[in-house]
C-alpha positions, -999 to +999 in steps of 0.1 A: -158+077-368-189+052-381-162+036-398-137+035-374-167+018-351-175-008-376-142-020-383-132-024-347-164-034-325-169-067-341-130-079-337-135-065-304-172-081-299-152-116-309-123-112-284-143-098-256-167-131-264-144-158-260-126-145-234-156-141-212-170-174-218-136-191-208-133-175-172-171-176-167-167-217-170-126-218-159-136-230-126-163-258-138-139-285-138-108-281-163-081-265-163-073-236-187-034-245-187-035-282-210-012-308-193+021-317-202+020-355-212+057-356-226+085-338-235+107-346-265+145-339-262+158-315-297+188-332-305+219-306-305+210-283-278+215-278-248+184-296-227+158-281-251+125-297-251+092-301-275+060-299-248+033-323-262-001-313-245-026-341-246-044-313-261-015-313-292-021-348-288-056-349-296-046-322-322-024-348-343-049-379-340-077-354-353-048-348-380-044-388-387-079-394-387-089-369-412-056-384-434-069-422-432-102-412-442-091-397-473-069-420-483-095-444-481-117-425-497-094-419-530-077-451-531-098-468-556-113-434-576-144-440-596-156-419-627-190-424-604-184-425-571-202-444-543-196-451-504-168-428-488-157-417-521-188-399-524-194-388-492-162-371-494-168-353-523-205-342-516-188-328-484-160-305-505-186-298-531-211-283-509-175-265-489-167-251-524-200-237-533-197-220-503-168-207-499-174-192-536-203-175-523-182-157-494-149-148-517-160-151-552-147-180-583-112-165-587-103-162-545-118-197-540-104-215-572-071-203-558-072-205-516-100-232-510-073-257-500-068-237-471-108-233-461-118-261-463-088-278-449-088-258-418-129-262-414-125-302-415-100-301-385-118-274-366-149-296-370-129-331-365-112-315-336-142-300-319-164-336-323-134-354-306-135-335-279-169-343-270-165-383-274-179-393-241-149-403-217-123-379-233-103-368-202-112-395-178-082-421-194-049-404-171-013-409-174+010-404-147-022-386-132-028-368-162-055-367-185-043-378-218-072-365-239-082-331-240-105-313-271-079-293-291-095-263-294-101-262-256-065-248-253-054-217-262-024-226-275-040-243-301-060-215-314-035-188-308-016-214-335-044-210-357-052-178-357-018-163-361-010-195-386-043-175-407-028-141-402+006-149-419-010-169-449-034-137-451-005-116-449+018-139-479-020-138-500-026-105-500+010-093-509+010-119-538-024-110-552-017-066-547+019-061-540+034-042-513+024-006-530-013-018-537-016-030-506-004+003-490-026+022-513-057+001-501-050+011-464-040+043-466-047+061-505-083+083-506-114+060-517-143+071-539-123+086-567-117+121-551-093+147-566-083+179-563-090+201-530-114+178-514-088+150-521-059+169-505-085+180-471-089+142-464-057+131-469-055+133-431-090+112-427-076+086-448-044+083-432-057+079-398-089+051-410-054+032-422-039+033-392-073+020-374-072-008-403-036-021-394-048-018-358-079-041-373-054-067-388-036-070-354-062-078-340-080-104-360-060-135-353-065-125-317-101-123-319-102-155-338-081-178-312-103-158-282-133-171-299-129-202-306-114-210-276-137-192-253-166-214-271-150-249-267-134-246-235-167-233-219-191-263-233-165-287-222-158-274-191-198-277-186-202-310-198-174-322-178-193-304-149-224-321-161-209-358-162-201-356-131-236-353-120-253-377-143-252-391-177-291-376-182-281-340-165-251-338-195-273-353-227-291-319-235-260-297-231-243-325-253-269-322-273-260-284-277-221-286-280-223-307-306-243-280-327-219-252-311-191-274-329-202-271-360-216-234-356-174-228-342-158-242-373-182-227-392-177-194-380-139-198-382-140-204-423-165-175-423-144-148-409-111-158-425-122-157-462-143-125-451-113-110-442-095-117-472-123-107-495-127-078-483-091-068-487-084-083-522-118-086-533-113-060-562-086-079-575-110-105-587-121-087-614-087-080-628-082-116-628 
């Protein structure tokens, strides 16, 4: 059962979290539901429709600007770099190191694409939202900018975008019978009767670690979202009063930001380490 505890209470603890920060602040100011700003017709069907939020809006400039910056960065590469190019680099250096340090050389060499891509628009994303006068520019009596991660569509994307690279990762790096074996087989190198009498345990910690998995992308969407929404929602509350009342709790989101994407890189490659971690050494 001290297992069963620790696996669950933190996913739980995460999902519980964010979804009590985003009704305590759902009535400061803005709205859970993200606006519609247009609708684009899907040619060959019948009156079919792509919704673009202004939060998937914000979504796809974050996207653009993190594209232009790195094609400046790289478009005259220097044995020594200097300016942007450096910058750059210094940023996925220190991201690398890092991410080694949660999943170890082979799981990083292979999967930090992914960590670091999905940190830099996390953080991107969460620092757009708090430019000062996102949300005030309407159209049609809309706002057109909302922060990305303030809607839960958004992270829900994320999150369940995470839990079906985890799934492809973890097939590819143990196959579907080592990958049943980790969930469900006896640990600790037990045989014989003692083996058999826990065969039961075993099965039933499995079941609580597929439960676990379900969960996670949940969790990290709740999270994420519950964070953001709730220090926009207050600054927007804030604004309203005064530019001096908001600067301290501006002053606070902006660290929350980081902490958020942060957080977010952490639990994803802790999650996959600690399913294919072994595998490492094997490699």
């Amino acid at each position: 059962m001290k297992t069963i505890f620790t696996k669950m209470m933190p996913l739980f603890a995460l999902l519980a979290g964010g979804a009590a920060q985003a009704e305590e602040h759902a009535a400061e100011g803005l709205a859970k539901a993200a606006p519609i700003l247009w609708e684009i017709p899907i040619p060959g069907t019948d009156g079919m429709v792509i919704p673009i939020s202004n939060s998937l809006f914000m979504f796809a400039l974050a996207v653009l600007f993190i594209t232009v910056v790195l094609r400046l960065a790289t478009r005259r590469m220097e044995r020594i770099p200097r300016g942007l190019q450096n910058f750059v680099e210094w940023i996925f250096e220190v991201l690398y190191n890092f991410v080694e340090s949660l999943t170890g050389k082979y799981l990083a060499r292979k999967y930090f694409w992914y960590f670091a891509s999905i940190f830099i628009l996390i953080l991107v994303s969460n620092y757009m939202g708090l430019i000062p006068g996102v949300g005030e520019l309407t159209f049609d009596g809309k706002p057109v900018f909302r922060g990305a991660n303030a809607d839960l569509a958004v992270t829900t994307f994320l999150g369940f975008f995470y839990a079906l690279l985890w799934f492809v990762w973890v097939l590819r790096e143990q196959g579907p019978v080592k990958f049943l074996e980790h969930l469900f087989a006896p640990k600790g190198g037990l045989k014989g009767l003692m083996r058999n009498l826990l065969l039961p345990i075993f099965f039933f910690v499995g079941i609580i670690d597929i439960i676990s998995i379900c969960v996670r992308p949940v969790a990290l969407a709740a999270r994420l979202f519950g964070n953001i929404f709730a220090g926009e929602a207050i600054l927007e509350k804030m604004g309203s009063i005064s530019w001096l009342a908001m600067f301290p709790f501006m002053c606070l989101e902006i660290m929350v930001a980081f902490v958020q994407a942060l957080v977010f890189l952490m639990l994803t490659a802790i999650f996959l380490k600690t399913q294919v971690g072994g595998e490492e050494e094997e490699a």
